[in-house]
Steps between C-alpha positions, in 0.01 A plus 500: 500500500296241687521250213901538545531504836291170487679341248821593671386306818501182305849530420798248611666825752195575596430136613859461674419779669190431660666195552732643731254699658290178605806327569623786702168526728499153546870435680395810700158326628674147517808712695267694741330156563828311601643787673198562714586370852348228634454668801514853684815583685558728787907505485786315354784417683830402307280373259248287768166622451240551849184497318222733578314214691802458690522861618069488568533215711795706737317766441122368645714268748707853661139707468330229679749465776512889542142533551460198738796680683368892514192462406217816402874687522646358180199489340504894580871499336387249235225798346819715447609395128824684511573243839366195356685542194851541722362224654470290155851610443625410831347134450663469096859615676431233780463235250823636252679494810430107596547414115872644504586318830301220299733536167840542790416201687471299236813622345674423848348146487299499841246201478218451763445139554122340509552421862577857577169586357317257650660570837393882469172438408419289753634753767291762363251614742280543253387139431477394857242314739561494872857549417535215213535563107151393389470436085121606533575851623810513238297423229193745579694783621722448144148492287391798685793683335467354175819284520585151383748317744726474244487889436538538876793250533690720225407781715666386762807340309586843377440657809737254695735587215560842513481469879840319414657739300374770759701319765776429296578891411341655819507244769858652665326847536524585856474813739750572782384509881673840496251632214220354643583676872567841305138443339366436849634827662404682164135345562479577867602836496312782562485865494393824719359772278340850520252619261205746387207408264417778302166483333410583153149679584662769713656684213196476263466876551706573221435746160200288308647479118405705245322431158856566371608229754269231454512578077936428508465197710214365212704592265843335659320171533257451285567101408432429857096588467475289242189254476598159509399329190245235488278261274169373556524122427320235381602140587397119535709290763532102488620343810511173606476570865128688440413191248569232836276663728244488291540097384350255722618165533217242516549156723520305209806667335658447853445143520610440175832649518565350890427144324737623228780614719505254760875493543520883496267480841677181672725484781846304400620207641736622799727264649719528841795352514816507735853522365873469575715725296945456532741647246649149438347186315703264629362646850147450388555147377608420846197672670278303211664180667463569844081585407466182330627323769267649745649794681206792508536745255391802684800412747737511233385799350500691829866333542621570137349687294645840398155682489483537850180719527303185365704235642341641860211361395645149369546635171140603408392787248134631477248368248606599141355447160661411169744753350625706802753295596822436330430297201685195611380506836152575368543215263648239782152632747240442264672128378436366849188292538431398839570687847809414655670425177868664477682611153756397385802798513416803302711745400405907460696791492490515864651165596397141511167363670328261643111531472236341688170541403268586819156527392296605138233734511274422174393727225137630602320762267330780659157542542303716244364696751895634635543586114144587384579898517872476387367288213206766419759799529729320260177416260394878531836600392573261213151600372544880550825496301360298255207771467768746540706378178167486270398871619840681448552346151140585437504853638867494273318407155158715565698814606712483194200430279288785662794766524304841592258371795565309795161500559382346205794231580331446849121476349696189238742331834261566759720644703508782691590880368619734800534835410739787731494868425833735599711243523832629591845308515501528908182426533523188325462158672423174505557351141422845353861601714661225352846658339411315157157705458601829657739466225217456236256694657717795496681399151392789212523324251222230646315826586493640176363155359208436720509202481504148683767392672670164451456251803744616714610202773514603818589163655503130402091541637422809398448726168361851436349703163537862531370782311510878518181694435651832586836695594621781677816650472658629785467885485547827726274614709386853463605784730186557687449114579841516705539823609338403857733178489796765435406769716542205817797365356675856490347545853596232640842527343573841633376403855777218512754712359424819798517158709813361370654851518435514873603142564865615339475769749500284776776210334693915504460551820569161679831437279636811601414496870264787516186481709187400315215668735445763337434323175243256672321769668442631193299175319397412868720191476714304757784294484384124620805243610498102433783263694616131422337553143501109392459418074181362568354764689156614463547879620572609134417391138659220349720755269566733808685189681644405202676879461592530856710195469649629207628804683907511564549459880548838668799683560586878615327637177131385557285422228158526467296396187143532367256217319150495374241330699246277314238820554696712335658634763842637623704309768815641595711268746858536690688238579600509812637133614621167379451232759679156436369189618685381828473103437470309226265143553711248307170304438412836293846505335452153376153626354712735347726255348338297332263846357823586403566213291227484322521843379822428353394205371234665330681787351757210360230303335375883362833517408506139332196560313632816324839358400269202301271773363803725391627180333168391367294525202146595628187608273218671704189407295151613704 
């Protein structure tokens, strides 16, 4: 049989076949190969693709900005994984959203011009010195969050851009004074009101359950005292932030790069110049004349030119370096050589000028000890991520290699193992919270193996290993661990009912007009009063206020109505009064106004963004 089968193999159909076989696992590997992607992808927009380094970067920038803005109070919301990953969400929708008004302004054909650009980045706040665009600060504050100009400058450019198309399609939204009054009176109004707080604890008196009782109610809701399921976890983190602190940066590393960078860490020439700017050449020609005959030029720039703000000061603009101004004007500043010396006229966009060259400030490089720690910061990173790179693809390899021990992976990297026992998905956080390894951590089928993880990338500087050394399923709990738990829930839930019951009583009594004495005297209640009841009053909770103004205005049928109280107790209140404000301040209607406005402006552009993403093709891929 063996002989046959053997002889058989050797045969021409046996050989095509085979063939085949090879030929047919090699297009798959060569087909896997090209259709691997070149990189990760968060989402696809009508075929545009924001890359997963894309989304980390808005992701970090957003997280960063949060927590310099609340503080330990994010970071309380940030160990929530069911809120950070809404939050993830809310930062990939942010981004679709700017890529469709991308895609539309582009189809409109709004362009943002270089001197637009320029003009908002040097307004920006952000990169200013005693009120003056300094490059220094521009270029620090953009290293500090890990942007290249021209990154930024695209920034910006699409920024500007849908700013355009935002004005185009919502700039006429506008509120009436009449809406904005009504809103006014609404705000200012307040209310009279009677109530009674009826609390919880005086009807705990009531029949304790029975075994019966307490047995139904396990039995009713058994998946809700369930444990939670959990894992104890093995992992190895690489992070390029922990790798920087622990680099230093010696003096001669710092020396050697200053000496290499000297034009990164030198002040531009600047040059000041004065100007005359007129719409016509044939009036600049004559102005040109008239200079090169003799007549001052700061007279006839106060006298004629049409940018009157400088020509106040005899046509003089503050110091400037190459690039900011228009390119032809920039071009005409730089080509004179000696002070005094006028151009010949120059035409921009904005007109036609005559330029005068005031004074040249030279290029000067900056000390090494004004960069020293801005260079070593930049050294520290470039070396961290370097370190970073070699680790992760190490940690990669060895944890493949080594599949069933993470700590036999840490003994061959060096790195460290860290090890967490009960790990459940809420308790989850910092990279172990991260949506991707929940998602692996809690995966069955990774369970089942036992084995390594791959590296799973957290962010462009940081990568994680997992492994699960044990599970446990989520399972109910017996009787007699909850029956305590269920004997106060039934309790307490029979208490608030007795207390409900009465507060209906009362809502009874005051709708119909009979007297309520009797029924307070019984729970040793009262009825308390409140007058001129404002919305942001601080007599009642929050949700009380917000009830009470909810009310309908009172008529000949009073109505009363009942809420709980944070505590858990029963509030029953009457509406007695609605008093409307007398006056309206017209400084507070125009407050109003322009409120106004903006809210309809920003339910149009909600309403913009979901007409391009009903009309879009859009592939959510984290």
């Amino acid at each position: 049989m063996l002989e046959k089968l053997r002889e058989g193999s050797q045969g021409p159909v046996a050989k095509i076949i085979l063939g085949l076989v090879i030929l047919s696992f090699a297009l798959a590997g060569v087909g896997s190969y090209i259709a691997s992607p070149s990189e990760q992808l968060a989402a696809e927009v009508n075929g545009e693709s924001i890359s997963r380094a894309e989304f980390d970067q808005a992701y970090q920038n957003e997280r960063a900005r949060l927590e310099s803005q609340f503080g330990a109070a994010f970071n309380q919301l940030a160990a929530d994984p069911s809120y950070m990953a809404q939050f993830r969400s809310n930062v990939l929708d942010r981004m679709i959203g700017e890529r469709l008004l991308d895609q539309a302004a582009e189809s409109y054909g709004l362009r943002v011009s270089d001197a637009q650009v320029k003009s908002q980045i040097l307004g920006m706040q952000e990169f200013q010195v005693d009120g003056r665009f300094d490059n220094e600060r521009y270029l620090a504050v953009l290293y500090r969050a890990n942007l290249q100009p021209a990154q930024f400058r695209d920034m910006i450019r699409n920024d500007l851009t849908r700013r355009q198309l935002q004005q185009a399609l919502l700039g006429s939204e506008f509120a009436l004074p009449s809406e904005a009054e009504l809103l006014v009176k609404l705000n200012q109004q307040t209310r009279d009101v009677r109530y009674v707080t009826i609390p919880v604890a005086q009807f705990a008196n009531q029949e304790a359950p029975s075994e019966e009782d307490l047995l139904a109610y396990y039995e009713e809701r058994k998946n809700t005292f369930r444990t939670e399921e959990s894992v104890d976890v093995e992992y190895i983190v690489v992070d390029a932030e922990k790798i920087a602190a622990s680099i230093e940066v010696s003096e001669e590393d710092i020396q050697q790069f200053y000496d290499a960078n000297q034009l990164t860490y030198s002040q531009p020439e600047k040059r000041k110049v004065a100007h005359i700017l007129v719409a016509d050449e044939a009036k600049a020609e004559e102005l040109l004349a008239k200079i090169n005959q003799g007549e001052e030029f700061a007279t006839l720039a106060a006298a004629e030119s049409e940018d009157t703000f400088s020509g106040q000061e005899g046509g003089e603009l503050d110091w400037f370096e190459s690039g900011v101004m228009a390119p032809e004007f920039d071009a005409a500043s730089f080509a004179l050589v000696n002070n005094g010396d006028v151009s010949e006229v120059v035409k921009t966009e904005f007109g036609y000028h005559l330029i005068k060259l005031l004074d040249v400030q030279e290029s000067q490089a900056q000390p090494l000890e004004e960069v020293k720690e801005q260079i070593s910061q930049r050294l520290q990173q470039e070396q961290a991520q370097d370190a970073f790179y070699e680790q992760a693809q190490r940690l990669a390899e060895v944890s493949f290699e080594i599949p069933d021990s993470l700590v036999d992976v840490a003994s061959e990297t060096g790195l460290e193992v860290e090890t967490v026992k009960g790990l459940t998905r809420a308790s989850a956080n910092g990279a172990l919270g991260e949506p991707q390894v929940i998602n692996q951590l809690f995966n069955l089928d990774f369970i089942a193996e036992g084995l390594n993880s791959d590296a799973i990338q957290l962010s462009d500087n940081s990568s994680i290993v997992v492994r699960v050394m044990a599970h446990q399923a989520s399972e109910v709990k017996p009787y007699e661990e909850v029956k305590a738990q269920i004997n106060t829930a039934l309790t307490q839930s029979r208490s608030t009912k007795a207390a409900q019951d009465y507060a209906d009583s009362l809502i009874a009594a005051l709708e119909s007009g009979e007297g309520i004495d009797a029924l307070l005297y019984e729970q040793q209640l009262k009825l308390d009063s409140k007058f001129k009841v404002a919305r942001d009053s601080q007599d009642f909770e929050p949700q009380v206020v917000r009830h009470l103004f909810m009310m309908a205005k009172p008529s000949e049928q009073k109505v009363a109505s009942r809420i709980t109280t944070m505590s858990g107790d029963q509030l029953v209140i009457q509406l007695t009064a609605v008093n409307e404000a007398e006056t309206v301040d017209a400084s507070e209607t125009n407050q109003w106004l322009q409120q106004l406005s903006n809210v309809k402006t920003e339910a149009s552009y909600q309403v913009l963004i979901d007409v391009l993403k009903s009309k879009a093709e859009i592939q959510n891929l984290l």
